[in-house]
MARDRENDREN-301539 format. One line per 8 residues: number of its first residue (from 0); their letters; for each residue x, y, z of N, C-alpha, C. Coordinates in Angstrom, 1 decimal, always signed. Atoms other than C-alpha are relative to their C-alpha. Layout:
REM MARDRENDREN-301539
NUM> A> X Y Z X Y Z X Y Z ~ ...
REM end
This chain:
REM MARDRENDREN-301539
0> XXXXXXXX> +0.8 -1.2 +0.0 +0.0 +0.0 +0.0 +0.9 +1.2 +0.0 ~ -0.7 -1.1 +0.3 +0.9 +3.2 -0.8 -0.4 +1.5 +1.0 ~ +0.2 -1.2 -1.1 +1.1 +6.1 +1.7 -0.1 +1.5 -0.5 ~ +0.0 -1.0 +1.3 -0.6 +9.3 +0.1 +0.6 +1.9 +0.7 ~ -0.8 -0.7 +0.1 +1.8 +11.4 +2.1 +1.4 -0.1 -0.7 ~ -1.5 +0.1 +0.4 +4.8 +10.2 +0.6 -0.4 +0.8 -1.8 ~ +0.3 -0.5 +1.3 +5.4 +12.3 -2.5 +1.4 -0.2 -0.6 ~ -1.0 -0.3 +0.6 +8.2 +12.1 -5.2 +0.8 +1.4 +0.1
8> XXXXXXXX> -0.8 -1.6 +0.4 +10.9 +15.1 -5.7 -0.5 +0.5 -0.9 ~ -0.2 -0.4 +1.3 +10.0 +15.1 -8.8 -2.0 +1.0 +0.1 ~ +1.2 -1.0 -0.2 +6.1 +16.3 -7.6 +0.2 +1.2 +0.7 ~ +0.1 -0.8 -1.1 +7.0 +18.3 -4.8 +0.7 +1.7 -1.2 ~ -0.4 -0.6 +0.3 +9.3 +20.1 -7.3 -0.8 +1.0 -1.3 ~ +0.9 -0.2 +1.4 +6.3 +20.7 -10.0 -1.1 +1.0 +0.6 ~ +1.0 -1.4 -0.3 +4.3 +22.9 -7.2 +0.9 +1.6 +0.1 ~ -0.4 -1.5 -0.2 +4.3 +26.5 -7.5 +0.7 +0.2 +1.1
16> XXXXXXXX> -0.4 -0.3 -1.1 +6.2 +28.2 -5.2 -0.8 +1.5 +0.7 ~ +0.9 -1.0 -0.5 +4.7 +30.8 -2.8 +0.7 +1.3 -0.1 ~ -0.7 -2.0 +0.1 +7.7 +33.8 -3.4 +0.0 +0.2 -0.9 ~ -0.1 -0.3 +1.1 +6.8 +33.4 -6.9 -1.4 +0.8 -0.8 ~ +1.2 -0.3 +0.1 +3.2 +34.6 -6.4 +0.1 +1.8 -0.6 ~ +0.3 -2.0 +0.1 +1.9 +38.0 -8.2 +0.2 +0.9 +1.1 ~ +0.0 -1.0 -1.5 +2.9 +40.7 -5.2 -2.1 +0.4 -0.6 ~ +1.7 -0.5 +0.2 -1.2 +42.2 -7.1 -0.8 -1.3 +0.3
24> XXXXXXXX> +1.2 +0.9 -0.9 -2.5 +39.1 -5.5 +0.2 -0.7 +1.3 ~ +0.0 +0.2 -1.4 -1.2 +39.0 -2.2 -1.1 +0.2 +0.8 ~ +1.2 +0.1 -1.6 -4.1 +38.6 +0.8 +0.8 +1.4 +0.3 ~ -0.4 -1.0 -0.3 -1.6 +41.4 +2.3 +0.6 +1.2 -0.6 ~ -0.3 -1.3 +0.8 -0.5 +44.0 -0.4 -0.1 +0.8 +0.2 ~ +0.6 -1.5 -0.3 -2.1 +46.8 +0.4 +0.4 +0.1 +1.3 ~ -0.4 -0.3 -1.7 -0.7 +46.3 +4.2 +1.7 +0.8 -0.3 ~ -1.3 -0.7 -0.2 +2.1 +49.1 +5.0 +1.7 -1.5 -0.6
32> XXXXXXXX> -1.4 +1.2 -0.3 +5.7 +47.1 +4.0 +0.6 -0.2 +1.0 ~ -0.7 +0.7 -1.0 +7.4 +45.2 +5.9 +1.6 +0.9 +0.8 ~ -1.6 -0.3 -0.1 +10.8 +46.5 +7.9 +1.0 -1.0 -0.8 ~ -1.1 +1.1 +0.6 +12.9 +44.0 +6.2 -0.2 +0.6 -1.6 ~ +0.1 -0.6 +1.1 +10.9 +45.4 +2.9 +0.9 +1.4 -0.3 ~ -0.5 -1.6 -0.1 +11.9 +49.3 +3.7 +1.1 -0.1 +0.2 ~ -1.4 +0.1 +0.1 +15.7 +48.0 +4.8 +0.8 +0.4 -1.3 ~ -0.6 +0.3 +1.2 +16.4 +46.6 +1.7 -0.3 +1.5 -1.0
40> XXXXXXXX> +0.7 -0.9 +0.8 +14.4 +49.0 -0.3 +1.1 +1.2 +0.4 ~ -0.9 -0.8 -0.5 +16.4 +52.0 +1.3 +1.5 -0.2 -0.8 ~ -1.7 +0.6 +1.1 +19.9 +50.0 +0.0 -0.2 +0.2 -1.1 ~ -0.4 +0.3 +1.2 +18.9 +49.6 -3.2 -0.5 +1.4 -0.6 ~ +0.7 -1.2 +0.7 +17.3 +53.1 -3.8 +1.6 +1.1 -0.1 ~ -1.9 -1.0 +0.1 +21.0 +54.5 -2.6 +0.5 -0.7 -1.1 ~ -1.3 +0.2 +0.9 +22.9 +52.3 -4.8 -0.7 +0.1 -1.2 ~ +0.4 -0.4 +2.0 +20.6 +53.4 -8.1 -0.1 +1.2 +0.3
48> XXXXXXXX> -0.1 -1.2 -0.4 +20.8 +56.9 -6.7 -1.2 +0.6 -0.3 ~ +1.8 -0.5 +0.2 +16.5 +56.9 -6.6 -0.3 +0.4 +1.2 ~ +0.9 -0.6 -1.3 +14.3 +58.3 -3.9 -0.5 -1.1 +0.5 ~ +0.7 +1.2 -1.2 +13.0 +55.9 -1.3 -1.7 +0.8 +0.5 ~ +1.3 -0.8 -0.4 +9.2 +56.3 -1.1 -0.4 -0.7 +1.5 ~ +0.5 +0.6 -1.0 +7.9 +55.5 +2.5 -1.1 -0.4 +0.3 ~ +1.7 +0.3 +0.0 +4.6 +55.0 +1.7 -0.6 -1.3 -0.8 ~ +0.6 +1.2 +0.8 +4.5 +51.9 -0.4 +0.1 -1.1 +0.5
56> XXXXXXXX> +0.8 +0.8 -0.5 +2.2 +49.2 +0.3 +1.3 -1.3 -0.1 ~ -0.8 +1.1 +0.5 +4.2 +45.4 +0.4 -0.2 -0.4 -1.3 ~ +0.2 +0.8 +0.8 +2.8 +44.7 -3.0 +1.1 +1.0 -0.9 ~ -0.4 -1.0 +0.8 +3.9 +48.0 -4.8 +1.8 -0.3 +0.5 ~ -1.2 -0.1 +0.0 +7.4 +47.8 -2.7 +0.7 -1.4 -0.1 ~ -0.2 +1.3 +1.0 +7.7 +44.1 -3.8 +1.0 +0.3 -1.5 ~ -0.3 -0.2 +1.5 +7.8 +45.1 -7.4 +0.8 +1.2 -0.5 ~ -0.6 -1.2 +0.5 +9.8 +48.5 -6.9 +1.2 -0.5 +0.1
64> XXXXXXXX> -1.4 +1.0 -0.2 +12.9 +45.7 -5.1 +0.0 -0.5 -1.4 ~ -0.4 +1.0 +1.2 +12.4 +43.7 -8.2 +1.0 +0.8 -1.2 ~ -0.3 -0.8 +0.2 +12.8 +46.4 -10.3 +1.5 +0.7 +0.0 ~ -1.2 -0.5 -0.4 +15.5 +48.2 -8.5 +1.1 -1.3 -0.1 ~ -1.2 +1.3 +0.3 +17.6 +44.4 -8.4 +0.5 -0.1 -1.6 ~ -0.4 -0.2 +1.7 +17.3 +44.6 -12.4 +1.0 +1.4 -0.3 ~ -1.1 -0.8 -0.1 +19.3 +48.1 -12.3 +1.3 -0.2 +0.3 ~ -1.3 -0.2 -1.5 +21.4 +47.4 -9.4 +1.1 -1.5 -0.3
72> XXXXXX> -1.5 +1.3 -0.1 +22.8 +43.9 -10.6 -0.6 -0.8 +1.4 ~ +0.2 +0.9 -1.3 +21.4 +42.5 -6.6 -0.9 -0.8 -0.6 ~ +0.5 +1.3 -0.2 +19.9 +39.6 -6.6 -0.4 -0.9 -1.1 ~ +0.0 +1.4 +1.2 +20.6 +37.7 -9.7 +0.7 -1.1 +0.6 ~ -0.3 +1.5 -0.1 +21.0 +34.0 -9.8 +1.4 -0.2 -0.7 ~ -1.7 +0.7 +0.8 +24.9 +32.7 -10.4 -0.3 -0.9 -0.4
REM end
C-alpha cells in the first residue's frame, strides 16, 4: 500500500512556489511594507541613486525591489 503522504521530488518540485506569487495578488499587499521590505528597499534606492518612497504598500514595494535588483545587478541568480 501506498502512503498518500509520501510524495516524489519530482512532484513536490512541479508545485508552484509561494515567493513566486503575483505581489497584485497577495491577501496582504495593500498592508504598510514590511521592515525588512523598507531596509532593503532603502539600499537599493541609494545604490541606483533613486528616492525611497515610505509610503509603499508590500505589494507596490515588492515590485519597486524587483525592479530596483534589475538596475542594481542584486539579486541575480549565479
Amino acid at each position: 500500500m501506498s502512503n498518500q503522504n509520501d510524495k516524489s521530488p519530482e512532484s513536490e518540485q512541479a508545485l508552484p512556489s509561494n515567493t513566486e506569487k503575483n505581489p497584485d495578488d497577495w491577501a496582504t499587499g495593500e498592508e504598510s511594507m514590511t521592515g525588512a521590505q523598507a531596509s532593503y528597499l532603502k539600499t537599493l534606492c541609494s545604490e541606483a541613486d533613486e528616492e525611497f518612497d515610505p509610503s509603499l504598500n508590500k505589494a507596490d514595494a515588492s515590485k519597486r525591489i524587483d525592479a530596483l535588483q534589475q538596475k542594481t545587478g542584486r539579486g541575480k541568480s549565479h
